[in-house]
C-alpha positions, 0 to 999 in steps of 0.5 A: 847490521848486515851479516852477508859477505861482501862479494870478492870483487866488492871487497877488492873494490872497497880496501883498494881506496887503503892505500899501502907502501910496496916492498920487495921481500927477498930470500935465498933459496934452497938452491943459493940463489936469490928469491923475492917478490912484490908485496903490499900487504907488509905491516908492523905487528910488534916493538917488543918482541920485534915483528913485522908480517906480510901475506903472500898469497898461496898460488905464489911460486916465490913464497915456498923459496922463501919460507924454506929458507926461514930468514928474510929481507923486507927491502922498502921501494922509493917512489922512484923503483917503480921498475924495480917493483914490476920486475919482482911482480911477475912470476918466474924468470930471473928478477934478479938479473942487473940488480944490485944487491948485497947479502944481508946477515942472514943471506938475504938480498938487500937490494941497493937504492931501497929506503930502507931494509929489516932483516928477519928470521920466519918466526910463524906462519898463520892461514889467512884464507887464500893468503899465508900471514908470515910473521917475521922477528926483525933481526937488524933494521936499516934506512938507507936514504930519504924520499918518497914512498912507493904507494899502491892505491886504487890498483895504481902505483904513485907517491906521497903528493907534494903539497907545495906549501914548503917546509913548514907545512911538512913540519907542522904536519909531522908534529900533528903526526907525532901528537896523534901518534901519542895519543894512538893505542895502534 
């Protein structure tokens, strides 16, 4: 078993073959205007009690606005908001200007045309090394339409492939899903 530690560009290299979906996480900031940010690194983490988790990184200018604030939005991309996932990847500037959006119970934007929406209130803030692991306890969860995912993978943006075998295929594979799923201890 080898014990030294991957160089940063080996490792980025190896968990850039895990492919992960792409989210917007939004907040309003101390001043009332609305703060977000690009992120892959958004998961699950518990049903009971409910929390999910993303990791900003802690040169992020964004992620100060959004941890005073103390709630936030987790605002799901479909394959089709590539646009929309670059505008909140960048630093500064208003990422917000022309995109529609509505306040959530919170304050939080949720922004229009996601997949889905999950509103939280920051329940903790663990170090991660060079990232912060904001750990949120989901207070509403919404889906907003059906489609495809916005994948990252390979540092490429892309989507879920159509297989072309029709709905069959896409049952079979859900009740393959489901059936695994059961069997998970995840």
């Amino acid at each position: 078993m080898s014990t030294h530690t991957p160089a940063p560009a080996d490792l980025k290299s190896v968990l850039s073959g895990f492919c992960t979906g792409v989210a917007v996480i939004t907040a309003r900031g101390s001043d009332g205007r609305p703060v977000g940010m690009a992120v892959q690194s958004f998961s699950s983490v518990s049903l009971d009690p409910p929390l999910v988790c993303f990791c900003p990184a802690r040169t992020s200018t964004t992620w100060p606005g959004i941890r005073a604030a103390g709630a936030f939005a987790v605002n799901v991309l479909a394959a089709d908001q590539l646009e929309l996932c670059r505008r909140f990847a960048v630093t500064g500037g208003d990422k917000f200007a022309g995109v529609p959006w509505r306040a959530g119970a919170a304050g939080a934007p949720l922004l229009d045309g996601v997949l889905a929406t999950v509103e939280c209130v920051l329940e903790d803030v663990l170090d991660g090394g060079d990232h912060a692991i904001a750990l949120g306890r989901v207070t509403a969860a919404a889906v907003h339409r059906d489609g495809a995912p916005l994948l990252y993978f390979r540092r490429a943006y892309g989507r879920v492939p159509d297989s072309g075998a029709g709905a069959g295929a896409s049952a079979s594979m859900s009740a393959s899903m489901a059936a695994a799923r059961s069997r998970s201890e995840a």
